[in-house]
Every structure is written in C-alpha cells, then in structure tokens.
C-alpha positions in Angstrom: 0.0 0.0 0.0 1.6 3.4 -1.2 1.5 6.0 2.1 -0.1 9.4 1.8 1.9 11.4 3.8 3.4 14.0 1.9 7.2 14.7 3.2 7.2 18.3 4.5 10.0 21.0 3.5 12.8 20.8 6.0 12.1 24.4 7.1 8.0 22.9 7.0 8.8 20.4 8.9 11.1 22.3 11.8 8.2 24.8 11.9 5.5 22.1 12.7 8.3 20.2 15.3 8.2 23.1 17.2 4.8 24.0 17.0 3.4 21.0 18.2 6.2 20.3 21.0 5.0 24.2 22.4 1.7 22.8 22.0 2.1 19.7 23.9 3.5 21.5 26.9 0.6 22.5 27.9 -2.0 19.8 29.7 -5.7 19.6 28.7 -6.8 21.4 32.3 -4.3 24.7 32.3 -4.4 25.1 28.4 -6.6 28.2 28.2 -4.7 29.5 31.0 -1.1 28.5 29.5 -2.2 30.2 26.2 -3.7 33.3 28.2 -0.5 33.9 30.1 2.0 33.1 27.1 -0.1 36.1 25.6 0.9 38.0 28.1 4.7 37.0 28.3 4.3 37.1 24.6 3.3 41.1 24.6 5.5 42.1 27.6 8.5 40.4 25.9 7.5 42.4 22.3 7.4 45.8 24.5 10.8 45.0 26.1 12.3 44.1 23.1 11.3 46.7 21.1 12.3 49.4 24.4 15.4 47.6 23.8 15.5 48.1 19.8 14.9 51.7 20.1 17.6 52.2 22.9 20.0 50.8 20.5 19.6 52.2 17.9 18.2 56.0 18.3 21.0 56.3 20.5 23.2 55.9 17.3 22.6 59.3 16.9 24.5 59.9 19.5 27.6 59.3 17.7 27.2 61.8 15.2 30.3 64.1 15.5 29.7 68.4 15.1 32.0 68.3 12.1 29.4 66.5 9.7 32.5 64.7 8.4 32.9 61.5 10.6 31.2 59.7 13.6 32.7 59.2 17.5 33.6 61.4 20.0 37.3 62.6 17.8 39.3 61.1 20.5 41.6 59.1 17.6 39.7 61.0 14.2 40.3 64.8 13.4 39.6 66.7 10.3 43.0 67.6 9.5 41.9 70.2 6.3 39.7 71.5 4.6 39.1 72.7 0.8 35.8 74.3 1.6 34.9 73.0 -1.6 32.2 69.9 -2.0 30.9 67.8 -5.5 27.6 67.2 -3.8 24.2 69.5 -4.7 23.6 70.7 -0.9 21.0 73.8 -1.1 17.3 73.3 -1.0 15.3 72.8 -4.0 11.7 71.8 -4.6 13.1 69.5 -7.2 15.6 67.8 -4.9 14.4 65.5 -1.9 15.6 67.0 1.5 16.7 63.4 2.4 18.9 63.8 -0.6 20.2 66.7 0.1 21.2 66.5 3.5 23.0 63.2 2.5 24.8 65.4 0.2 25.8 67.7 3.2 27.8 64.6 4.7 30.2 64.6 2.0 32.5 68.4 1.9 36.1 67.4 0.8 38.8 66.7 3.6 41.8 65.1 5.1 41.1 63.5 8.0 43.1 61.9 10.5 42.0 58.4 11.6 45.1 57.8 13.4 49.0 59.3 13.9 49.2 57.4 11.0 46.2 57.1 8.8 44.7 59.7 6.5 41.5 59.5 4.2 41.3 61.8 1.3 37.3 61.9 1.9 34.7 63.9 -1.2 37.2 64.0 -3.9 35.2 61.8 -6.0 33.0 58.6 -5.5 35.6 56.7 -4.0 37.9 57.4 -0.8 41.5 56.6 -1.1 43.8 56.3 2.0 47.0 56.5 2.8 49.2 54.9 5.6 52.2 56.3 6.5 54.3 53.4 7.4 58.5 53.9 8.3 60.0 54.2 5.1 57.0 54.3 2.8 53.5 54.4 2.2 50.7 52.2 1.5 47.6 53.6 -0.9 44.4 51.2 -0.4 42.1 52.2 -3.1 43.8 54.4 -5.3 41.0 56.4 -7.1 38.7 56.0 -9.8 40.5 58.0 -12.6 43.7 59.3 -13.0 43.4 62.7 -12.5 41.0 62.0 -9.1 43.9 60.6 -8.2 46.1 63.1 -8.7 44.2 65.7 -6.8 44.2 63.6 -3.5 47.8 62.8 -3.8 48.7 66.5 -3.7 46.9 66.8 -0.5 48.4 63.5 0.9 52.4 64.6 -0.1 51.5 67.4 2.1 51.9 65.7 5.1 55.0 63.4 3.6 57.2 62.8 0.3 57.7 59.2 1.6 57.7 56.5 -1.3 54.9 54.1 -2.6 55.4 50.6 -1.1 52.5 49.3 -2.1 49.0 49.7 -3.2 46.1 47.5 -2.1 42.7 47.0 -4.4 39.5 46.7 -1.9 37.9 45.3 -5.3 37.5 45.1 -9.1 35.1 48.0 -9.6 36.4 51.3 -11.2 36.1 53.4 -8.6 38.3 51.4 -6.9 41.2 50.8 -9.0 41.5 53.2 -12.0 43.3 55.5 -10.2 46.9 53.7 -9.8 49.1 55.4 -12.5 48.8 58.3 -10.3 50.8 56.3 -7.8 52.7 53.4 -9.5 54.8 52.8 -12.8 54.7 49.7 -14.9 58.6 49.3 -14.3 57.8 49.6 -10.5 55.3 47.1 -10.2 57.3 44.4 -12.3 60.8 45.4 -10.3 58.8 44.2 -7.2 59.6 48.0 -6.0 55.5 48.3 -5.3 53.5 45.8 -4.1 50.3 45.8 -5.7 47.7 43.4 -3.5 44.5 41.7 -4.6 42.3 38.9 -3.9 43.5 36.5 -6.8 40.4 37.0 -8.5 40.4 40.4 -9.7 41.3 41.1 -12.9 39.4 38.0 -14.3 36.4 40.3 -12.8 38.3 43.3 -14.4 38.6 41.8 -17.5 34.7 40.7 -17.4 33.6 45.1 -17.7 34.6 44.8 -20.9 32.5 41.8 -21.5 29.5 40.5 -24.1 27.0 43.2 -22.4 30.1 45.9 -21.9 27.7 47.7 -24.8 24.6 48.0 -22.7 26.3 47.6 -18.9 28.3 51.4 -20.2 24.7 52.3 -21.5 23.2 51.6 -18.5 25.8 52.9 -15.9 25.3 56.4 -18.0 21.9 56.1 -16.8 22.6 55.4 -13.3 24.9 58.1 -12.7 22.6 60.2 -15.1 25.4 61.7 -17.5 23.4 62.5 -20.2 21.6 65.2 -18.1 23.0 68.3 -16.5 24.0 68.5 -12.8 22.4 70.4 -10.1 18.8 70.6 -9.3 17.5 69.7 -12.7 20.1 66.4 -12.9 22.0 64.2 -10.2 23.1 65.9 -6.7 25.6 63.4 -5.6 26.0 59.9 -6.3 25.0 57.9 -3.2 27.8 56.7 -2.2 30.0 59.6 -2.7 29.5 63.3 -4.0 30.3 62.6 -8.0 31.9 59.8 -10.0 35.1 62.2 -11.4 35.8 60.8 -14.8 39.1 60.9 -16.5 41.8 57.9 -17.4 41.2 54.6 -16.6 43.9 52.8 -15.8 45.0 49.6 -14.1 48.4 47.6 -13.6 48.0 43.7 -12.6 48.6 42.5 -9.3 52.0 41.5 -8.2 50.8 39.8 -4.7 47.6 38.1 -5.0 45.4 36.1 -1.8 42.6 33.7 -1.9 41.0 33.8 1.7 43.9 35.8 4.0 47.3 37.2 3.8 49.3 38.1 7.2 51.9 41.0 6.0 53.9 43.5 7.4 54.9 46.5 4.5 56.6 49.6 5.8 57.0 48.5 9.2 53.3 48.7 9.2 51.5 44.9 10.2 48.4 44.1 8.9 45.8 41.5 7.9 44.1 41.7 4.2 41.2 39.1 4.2 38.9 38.5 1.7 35.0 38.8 2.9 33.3 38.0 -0.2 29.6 40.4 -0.1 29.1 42.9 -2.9 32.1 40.9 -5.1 33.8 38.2 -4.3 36.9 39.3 -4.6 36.3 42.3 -1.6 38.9 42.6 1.3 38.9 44.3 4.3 42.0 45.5 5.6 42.6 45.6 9.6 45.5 46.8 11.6 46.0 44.9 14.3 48.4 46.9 16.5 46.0 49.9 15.9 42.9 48.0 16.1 41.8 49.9 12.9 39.5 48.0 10.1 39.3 49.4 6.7 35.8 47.8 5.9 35.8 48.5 2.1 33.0 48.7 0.1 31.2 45.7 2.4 29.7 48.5 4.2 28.2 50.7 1.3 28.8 54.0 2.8 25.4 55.0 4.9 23.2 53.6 2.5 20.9 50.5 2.4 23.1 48.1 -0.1 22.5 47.8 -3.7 21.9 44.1 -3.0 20.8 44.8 -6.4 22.0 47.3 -8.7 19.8 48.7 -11.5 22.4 49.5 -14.1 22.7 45.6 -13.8 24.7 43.0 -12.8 25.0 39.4 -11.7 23.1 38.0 -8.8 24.2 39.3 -5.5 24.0 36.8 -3.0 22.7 38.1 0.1 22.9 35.5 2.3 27.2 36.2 1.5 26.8 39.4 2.3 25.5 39.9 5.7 27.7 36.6 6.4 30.8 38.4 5.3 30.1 41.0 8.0 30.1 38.7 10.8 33.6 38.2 9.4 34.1 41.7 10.3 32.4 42.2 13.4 34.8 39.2 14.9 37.6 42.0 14.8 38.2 44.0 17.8 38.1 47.5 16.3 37.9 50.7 17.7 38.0 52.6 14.3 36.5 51.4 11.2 36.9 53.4 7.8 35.1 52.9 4.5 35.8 53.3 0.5 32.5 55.2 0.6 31.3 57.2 3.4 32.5 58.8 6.5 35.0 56.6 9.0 33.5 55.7 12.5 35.2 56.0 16.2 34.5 53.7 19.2 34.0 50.0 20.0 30.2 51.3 20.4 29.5 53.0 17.1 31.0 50.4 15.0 30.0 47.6 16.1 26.0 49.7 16.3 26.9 50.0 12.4 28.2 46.5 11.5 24.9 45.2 13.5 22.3 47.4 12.3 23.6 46.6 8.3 24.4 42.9 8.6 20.9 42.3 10.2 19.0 44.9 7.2 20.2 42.6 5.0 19.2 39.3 6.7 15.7 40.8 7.2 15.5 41.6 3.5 16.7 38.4 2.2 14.5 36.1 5.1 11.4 38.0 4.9 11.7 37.6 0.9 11.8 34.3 0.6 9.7 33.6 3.8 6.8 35.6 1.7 8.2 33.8 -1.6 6.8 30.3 0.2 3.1 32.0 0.0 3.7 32.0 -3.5 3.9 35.9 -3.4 5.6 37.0 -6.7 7.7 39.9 -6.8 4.9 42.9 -7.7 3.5 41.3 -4.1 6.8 41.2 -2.1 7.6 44.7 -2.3 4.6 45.1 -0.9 5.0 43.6 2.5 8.6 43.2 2.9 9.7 46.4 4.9 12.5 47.3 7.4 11.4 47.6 10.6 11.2 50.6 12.4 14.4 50.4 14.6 16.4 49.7 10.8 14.5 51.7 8.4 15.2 54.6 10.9 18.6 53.9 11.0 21.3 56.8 10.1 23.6 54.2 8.1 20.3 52.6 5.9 19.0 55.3 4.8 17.4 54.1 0.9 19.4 57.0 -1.3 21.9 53.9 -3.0 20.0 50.5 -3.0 16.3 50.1 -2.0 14.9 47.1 -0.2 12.1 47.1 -3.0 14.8 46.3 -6.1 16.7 44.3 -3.5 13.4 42.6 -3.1 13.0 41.6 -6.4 16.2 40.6 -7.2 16.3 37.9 -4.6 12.9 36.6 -6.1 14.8 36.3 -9.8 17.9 35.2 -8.2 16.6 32.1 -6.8 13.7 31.7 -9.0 14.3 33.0 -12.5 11.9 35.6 -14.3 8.4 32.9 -13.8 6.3 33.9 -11.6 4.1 30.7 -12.2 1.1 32.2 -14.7 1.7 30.3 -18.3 0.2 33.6 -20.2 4.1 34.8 -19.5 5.8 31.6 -21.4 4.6 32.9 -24.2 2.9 36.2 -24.5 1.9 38.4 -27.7 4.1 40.0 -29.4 5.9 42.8 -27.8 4.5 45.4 -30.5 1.2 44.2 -30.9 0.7 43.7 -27.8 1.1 47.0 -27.1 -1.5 48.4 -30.1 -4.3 45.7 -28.2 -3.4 47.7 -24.8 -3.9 51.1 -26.8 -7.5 49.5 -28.3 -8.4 48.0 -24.7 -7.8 51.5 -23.1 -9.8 53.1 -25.2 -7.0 54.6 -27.9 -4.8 56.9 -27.9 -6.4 60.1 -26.9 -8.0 58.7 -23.8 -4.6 57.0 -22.7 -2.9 60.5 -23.0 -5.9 62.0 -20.8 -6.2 59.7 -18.6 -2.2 59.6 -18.0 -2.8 63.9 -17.4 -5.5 63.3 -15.0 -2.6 60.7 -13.4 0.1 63.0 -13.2 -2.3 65.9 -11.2 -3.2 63.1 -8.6 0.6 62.2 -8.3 0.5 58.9 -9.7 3.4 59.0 -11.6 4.4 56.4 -12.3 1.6 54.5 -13.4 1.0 57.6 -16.1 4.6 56.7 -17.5 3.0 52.8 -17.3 0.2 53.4 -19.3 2.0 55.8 -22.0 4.5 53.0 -22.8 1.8 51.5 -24.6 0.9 54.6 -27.2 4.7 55.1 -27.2 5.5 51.7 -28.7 3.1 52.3 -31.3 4.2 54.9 -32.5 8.2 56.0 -31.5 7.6 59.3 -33.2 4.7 60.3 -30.5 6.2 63.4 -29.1 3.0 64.6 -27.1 2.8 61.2 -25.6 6.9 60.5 -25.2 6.9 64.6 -23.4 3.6 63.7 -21.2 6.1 61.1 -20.1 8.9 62.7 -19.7 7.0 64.9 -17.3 5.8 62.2 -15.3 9.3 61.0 -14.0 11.0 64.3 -13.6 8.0 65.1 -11.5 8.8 61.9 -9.8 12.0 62.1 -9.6 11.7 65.3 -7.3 10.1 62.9 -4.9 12.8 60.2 -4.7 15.3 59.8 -1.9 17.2 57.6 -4.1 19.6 58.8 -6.0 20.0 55.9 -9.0 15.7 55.7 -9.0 16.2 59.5 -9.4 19.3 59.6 -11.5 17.4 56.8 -13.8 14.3 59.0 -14.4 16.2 61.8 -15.1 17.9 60.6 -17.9 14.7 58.7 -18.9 12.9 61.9 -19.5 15.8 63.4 -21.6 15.7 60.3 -23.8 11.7 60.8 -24.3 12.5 64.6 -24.7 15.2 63.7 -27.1 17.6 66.3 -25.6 20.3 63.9 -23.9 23.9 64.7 -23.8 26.5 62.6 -25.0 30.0 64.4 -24.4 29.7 62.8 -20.5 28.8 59.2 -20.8 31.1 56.4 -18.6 33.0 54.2 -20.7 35.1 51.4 -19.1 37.4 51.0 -22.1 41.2 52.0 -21.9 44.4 50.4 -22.6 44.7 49.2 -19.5 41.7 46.7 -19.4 42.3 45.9 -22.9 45.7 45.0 -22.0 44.5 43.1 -19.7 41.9 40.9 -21.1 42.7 37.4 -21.6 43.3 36.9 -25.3 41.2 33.9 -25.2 38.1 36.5 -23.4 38.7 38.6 -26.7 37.8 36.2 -29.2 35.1 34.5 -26.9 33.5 38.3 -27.1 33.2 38.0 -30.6 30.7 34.4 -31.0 28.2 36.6 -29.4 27.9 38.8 -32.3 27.8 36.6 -35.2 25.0 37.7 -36.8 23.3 33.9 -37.1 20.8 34.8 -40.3 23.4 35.9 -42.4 25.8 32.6 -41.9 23.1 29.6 -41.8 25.0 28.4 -44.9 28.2 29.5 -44.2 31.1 27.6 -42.8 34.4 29.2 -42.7 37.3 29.5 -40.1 39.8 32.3 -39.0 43.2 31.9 -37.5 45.0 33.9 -35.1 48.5 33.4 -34.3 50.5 36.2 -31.9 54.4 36.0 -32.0 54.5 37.9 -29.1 52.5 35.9 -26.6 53.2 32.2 -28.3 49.0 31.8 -28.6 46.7 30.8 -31.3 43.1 30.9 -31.6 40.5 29.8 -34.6 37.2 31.3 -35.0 35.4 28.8 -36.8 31.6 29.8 -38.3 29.5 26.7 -38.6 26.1 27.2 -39.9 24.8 30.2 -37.6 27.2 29.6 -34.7 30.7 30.3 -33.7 33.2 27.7 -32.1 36.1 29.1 -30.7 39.5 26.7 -30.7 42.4 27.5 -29.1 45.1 26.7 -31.4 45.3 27.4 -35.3 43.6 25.1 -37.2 45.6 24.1 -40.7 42.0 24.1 -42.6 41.4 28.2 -41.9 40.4 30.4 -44.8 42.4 33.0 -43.4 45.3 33.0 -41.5 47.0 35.6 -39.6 50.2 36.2 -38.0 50.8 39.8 -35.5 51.1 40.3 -32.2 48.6 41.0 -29.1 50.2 44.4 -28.8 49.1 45.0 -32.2 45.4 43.5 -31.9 45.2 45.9 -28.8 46.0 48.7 -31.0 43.0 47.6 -33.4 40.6 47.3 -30.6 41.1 50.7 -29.2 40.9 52.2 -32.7 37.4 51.6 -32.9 35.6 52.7 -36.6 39.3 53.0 -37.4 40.6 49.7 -37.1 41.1 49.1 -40.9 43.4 52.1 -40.9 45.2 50.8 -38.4 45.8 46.9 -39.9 46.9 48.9 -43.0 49.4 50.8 -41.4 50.6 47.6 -39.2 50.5 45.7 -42.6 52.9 48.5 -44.2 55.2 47.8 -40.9 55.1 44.3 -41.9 53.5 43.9 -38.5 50.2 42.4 -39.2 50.1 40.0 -42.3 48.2 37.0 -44.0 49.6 33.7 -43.6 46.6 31.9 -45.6 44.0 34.1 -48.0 44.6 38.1 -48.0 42.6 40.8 -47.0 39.3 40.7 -49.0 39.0 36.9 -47.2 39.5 38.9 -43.8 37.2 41.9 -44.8 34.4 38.5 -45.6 34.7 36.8 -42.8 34.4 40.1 -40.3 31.5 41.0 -42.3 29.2 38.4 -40.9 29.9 40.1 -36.9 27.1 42.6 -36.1 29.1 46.0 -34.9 28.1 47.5 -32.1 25.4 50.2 -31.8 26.0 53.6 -31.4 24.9 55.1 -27.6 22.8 57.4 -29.7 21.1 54.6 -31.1 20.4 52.9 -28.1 17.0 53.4 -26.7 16.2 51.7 -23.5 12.9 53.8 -22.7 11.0 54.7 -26.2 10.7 51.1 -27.3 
C-alpha cells in the first residue's frame, strides 16, 4: 500500500516540530490559561524588546560628531583640512528631496586623520582613497577611480610626507576602486617588485569581465545610473549615493603583483596588517585591519550610509545576500575601535562600530528572510515589495538610509535570483508579441487620446508612475509620438523630485531626456582603456566576438579564422559553422584566413574603434600584421558576418 503522507519542506517540517512540542507543553486542564499567560509574556516580551531596539539604535545618533565629516567622539579621528569645496548639490530645491540633500551635506572634501598614521582623502570623488604612513614608505588602499582624481588627493596627501609608494592594495575590481593607480605606480615599478600591488586572486578575471558581451549595454546603463546624459544640479544628479560625484578621467590599471585567496598576514613599511577577503558585494572584496591599531578598513562591504544595492539597476550578476550579511560577521569578529570605509565617512569607538556593523548585517538578513519567507506563500515579486519592509528600529537607522539600493529592487532581485523571471502564470511563457501587444493595450484603453488624458489626470493626482505605465503602450506604437513621449517625460522628472534615491532618481532623469530627445553625450562612462584591454585574456577577446555573429546571415556559411601572436606564443581559430561560432584555441591548418601579428598590435586595433582598418593597414605596411593563408578581402568576408556594435545614440532603453 503506497503511504499518503506528503514529506514536509525541511524548514515545514522544523516549523511544525516546534509547534506541536509548544503545543504539547501544555496539559488539557491549564491550556486556556497557558495560552492566556503566554499572551501576556508574549506582549511584555515584544514591548521589552522593542524598548530595547529603540535604545539601540536612536541612540546611534549619538555618535554623530559636530564636524558632519565622521562619527565618535574625535578622540583618535580629526579633520585635519579643509578645501571648503564639496561635488555634492547641498541647497534646498523643490526638485531635490531634502533626504537627498542632507545626504549630500555629509560629504564636503577633507583630510582627516583616523590615526597618527592614517589619512583619508574623503569627497574628492566617488571613492575614498587612504594613505598609511608606514616607516620608510607608504601604502595607498584604493587608489581612485581616474587618473586625474587621483592626482588631486595625492597632492593633499604629499602634504603631510614625500615618503615613497610601497604598495597599493585594491578593496575590489570595480572602477572606482582601481582606476586611479598610475597616479601612484609605474609599470617598471610594479614588475621590479619595487610596489606591491595586492588583490584577492580573483580580480582582474572580474576586471577583464567590464569589458565583456553586455560591456555595450552595462556602459549604457551605468550612463543612466549616474545620469550623464543630463545636467547637474537641481534639474540632474546631486551626488551619487555613495560619494559626492563619479570624477571621470583615465582609466587605468596595472595587474597585481601579490595576490590572496582567503587571507594574507603582512607587514609592508613596518606597518602589520591582515588583508582578508570577505566576499559580499564581489567576491573578490577585502577588508583591511591593523591589528596593532585596532583599525579596520571595511571597504566597500559597508556601502557607505546607504541601504546596499543588494541589487544594482544599471545591472549585474546576482548578489547573494545570504554572503553578504555573512561576510560582515567576518568583520564584526575583529576587535576595532575605528572602522573606515571606501565610501562614506570613518566611525570611532568599540560602540559605534559595532552599532553600524549590526544594524547593516541584520538589514540585510531581514531583506533576504522576509523575501523568501513571503516567496513560500507563492507571493511573486509585484506582491513582495509590498509587504517586505524594514522595521522601524532599521528603516530609521542613520547608516540605511534608501538614497543607494532600496529594499524594493533588492526585493526583487532575490525573487529572480533564486527563482528565475516565472512567476508561475503560463500567459508569461509565451505572450503576444511585444509590438502588438502593445496596439491591443492602446485599443483596450480606449486609444490613444484617452490614454494621453487619462495619463494627465494621473500626473495631477501624483500617480506618476503608473502615467509613465500606461504611456509606454501609445509610445511603442508609435516612437515618433512626441506629445505622448513629453507627457512622459514629465511624469518621471516630477517623480523624480520625490525620490530619496539617488540611482531611482538619477534613472528617471535621464529617462525623461531620452523621451525629450535632448540627452547629452560628451559625458557618458566608458570602461574602455588600454589598461583593461591589455588586460583581457586573449582567449576573453575572441570568446567576445561568438556573441555577435549575426546567425541569419551565416546559416550556410562555414568558414574559419586563424589567429597566431608572436608575441605571446598563442593561437586561436574562430570557426563559423552554420549560424554559430566555435572558438578553438590553437590554429587550425584548414582556416580560410590566417594571420600572424602580435597582441600588442590587436590591442592597438581594438582601441581604434571605426578605425581599425586604418590601423591593420598601417601595421601591414610595418610588416607587423600580415596574411599567412587568404589576404585581405577573405578577412574583410569573414568580419562582415559580426554585427558591430550600436551607437549610444542609437540605443534606446525607454521609447521602445
């Protein structure tokens, strides 16, 4: 006989175990009573706790310092100078948030002292590099994220000592982070052994990866998240969240010469110190912590005082939550009495820092707990945001404030992370057709006219956001739509005026300029350079390319490619096989075309852009790029069937 008990879920099951053991506690006679006084514990225990809760954490306001520009009492942290100069937007504006701008007020440029030792260069740019003076030399963690950032703080910090690089330590692979080390390091130095540059061994795979098959639309978007192709001030972006402004210039990067997978113990400069890698917004994070001064430089694990972008909007790969709040328990295991940060201001005191570790590790439990508790009532993302909310005691918290991530896109985030884009309904397997189904939304609403009316009447009421909703539809139908694209276009810069978050803000913003047609070009982010050229993989190069075969045009087609580099001793073979591309690595004998150069030279042709062909005719004159098997009109076939990036003029993400 086949049973009919069903096997519970092992977090079912624990629940019930528990349930019923409470349950059995109790005898037949002194149930009602039992229940009655558990009440009662129940609610006195809930008014305690929360007491307790509120103690904690409003008195975390306690630790803000009179300056603006760090929090403790200043026994160990002083602002050593001043600029009186800050990036951030900081006066009052009806089109600003006041959240936003007091945020912005945090971040005026300074030195300040952490320690006899220890100096931040704080509001120079997105990112804060720091210097520590050690006996005959000084060690740079996160160097800046452009060249010329860079520069400027390194004038203030060979104010207080012309001692020499030793070495430079990357928190992390992002841009902010790293771009910035010419300004402080040579080639020659770095391969000489002269300065020690020190990364978890996974870095620049992860640098290598901005330049990968989405690098088109990931540069796109991250224009949109910092809103570059709209003006600053009032009308555009006020600061950046985690920092006052993202100061473009040069991107550069040299490899690591010391690399760590979980921990490495070193002393540099007669300084000791710990570098351990706590995985959490990348894998490849570490924190830095002095032991002898009981100082922890937290990185970017900490997010400056923001909520995390569990989830960032420009897009990315899944964070993993569960990582993240785990990787600050890491941290909180360190006795530290001051803790500084790649973004926002350093923290003094056993008190305040572990207040700030606490409050963010367990923001990020909540999120990720109470998501997928909810995601086992079947509640689908639309649902989730709805319910899953900080609690007072965090949401009030000085360090979570929702102006970088939002627990509403960190919401649903988690939802895709673990469950992919189906929310269960079949209708989304296959809907109609993105086009037509937006002409039967126009006809179901009534047409055109009343969807523009009806989006007015929106706007008046403040519902923004569904206006800009219902004015996709109209807009789809026809691109050219310029009442219906500026109705829009009104509806999120009226919106954004509301937000307290700076990349919903920042996203809207640019939005509207798109509709309006009026966006600016001359500022967008690019993360191409020389550097991460260089350093891409050869192999990650030509594994770029399969993804832009365009597949109609090559159904029939089978033809191969060789690559050989004197330089570097490496081959590789694109072969096109009937609407796909194989990638070998080693030169196949059978290629239509084979050529012989170097990687220098293919690096050359990759940064040339529309002028590559120039280039290869110029390195072919040199004798330095040249046809081993079929000449140039074979090559000029064979690149013909690659699609070629569009232009970020042509890329539309909002009038679709």
């Amino acid at each position: 006989m086949i049973s009919q008990f069903k096997p519970l879920s092992l977090g079912l099951a624990v629940s019930v175990a528990l349930f019923t053991s409470g349950y059995a506690l109790a005898t037949p006679t002194t149930q009602a009573q039992s229940t009655l006084g558990q009440e009662l514990q129940t609610s006195a225990a809930a008014q305690y706790q929360n007491i307790q809760l509120e103690q904690r954490y409003t008195s975390s306001t306690l630790f803000e310092h009179e300056s603006n520009l760090f929090w403790g009492e200043g026994k160990r942290i002083k602002v050593l100078s001043t600029t009186g100069e800050t990036l951030a937007y900081t006066q009052e504006s009806d089109h600003v948030h006041p959240a936003l701008t007091k945020h912005g007020r945090k971040m005026a440029q300074a030195i300040i002292k952490v320690d006899h030792n220890v100096y931040l260069g704080y509001g120079f740019g997105l990112d804060t590099p720091v210097m520590i003076e050690g006996d005959d030399g000084i060690i740079i963690v996160d160097p800046g994220e452009s060249v010329q950032m860079a520069e400027v703080v390194k004038q203030q910090f060979r104010q207080i000592t012309n001692k020499p690089v030793k070495a430079i330590i990357y928190s992390h692979n992002h841009i902010d982070h790293i771009s910035g080390v010419r300004a402080w390091a040579t080639d020659e130095q770095v391969a000489s052994g002269e300065i020690k540059i020190i990364a978890q061994e996974g870095l620049t795979a992860a640098v290598a990866n901005w330049s990968s098959n989405l690098g088109t639309l990931f540069g796109h978007r991250t224009s949109y998240t910092g809103a570059k192709h709209v003006e600053e001030g009032e009308h555009g972006t006020v600061n950046d969240g985690l920092g006052p402004r993202f100061m473009q210039g040069d991107i550069s990067f040299i490899e690591p010469n010391v690399t760590l997978k979980d921990r490495l113990d070193i002393t540099i400069a007669g300084v000791p110190m710990q570098i351990v890698n706590v995985p959490s917004e990348t894998k490849d994070e570490v924190v830095v912590y002095l032991p002898e001064q009981k100082i922890l430089h937290a990185a970017e694990v900490l997010q400056g005082e923001n909520f995390p972008n569990l989830h960032t909007i420009r897009g990315t790969k899944f964070r993993d939550p569960s990582m993240w709040f785990k990787g600050i328990d890491v941290m909180r295991q360190f006795d530290t009495e001051v803790m500084i940060n790649s973004h926002g201001r350093p923290v003094e005191g056993k008190a305040a820092v572990d207040n700030v570790l606490t409050a963010y590790r367990d923001a990020i439990q909540f999120t990720h707990d109470q998501t997928i508790r909810y995601m086992n009532k079947g509640m689908t993302p639309d649902e989730l945001v709805e319910v899953v909310k900080l609690p007072k005691h965090l949401a009030s918290h000085p360090w979570l404030g929702e102006h970088y991530g939002t627990v509403a896109h960190a919401v649903r985030q988690i939802y895709v992370g673990y469950n992919g884009f189906f929310e269960g309904d079949p209708w989304q397997l296959e809907p109609m057709a993105y086009e037509q189904r937006a002409k039967a939304f126009v006809e179901i609403m009534g047409g055109r006219d009343n969807i523009l009316k009806t989006a007015k009447a929106a706007i008046e009421a403040d519902n923004f956001t569904f206006a800009a909703e219902i004015l996709s539809y109209p807009i789809t139908v026809n691109k050219q739509d310029m009442q219906a694209r500026e109705l829009k276009a009104d509806a999120y810069k009226a919106w954004a005026a509301a937000q307290v978050n700076i990349n919903w803000r920042n996203w809207a913003l640019n939005a509207a300029a798109e509709l309006e047609g009026t966006r600016d070009f001359s500022n967008m982010i690019s993360f191409a350079s020389v550097d991460v050229l260089t350093a891409l993989p050869s192999k990650q190069i030509f594994d770029m390319m399969t993804s832009t075969l365009v597949a109609e045009k090559t159904l029939d087609v089978n033809m191969a490619m060789s690559y050989q580099f004197i330089d570097t001793k490496e081959a590789f073979t694109l072969e096109i096989r009937n609407g796909i591309v194989q990638l070998h690595e080693q030169a196949l004998d059978s290629a239509d075309v084979k050529i012989e150069t170097s990687r220098a030279v293919l690096n050359q042709i990759l940064m040339a852009g529309p002028n590559a062909q120039k280039v290869i005719a110029e390195k072919m004159v040199a004798d330095e790029f040249g046809f081993a098997q079929g000449e140039m009109k074979d090559f000029g076939r064979f690149m013909s069937y690659f699609d070629t990036p569009m232009t970020p003029e042509q890329l539309m993400l909002i009038v679709r």
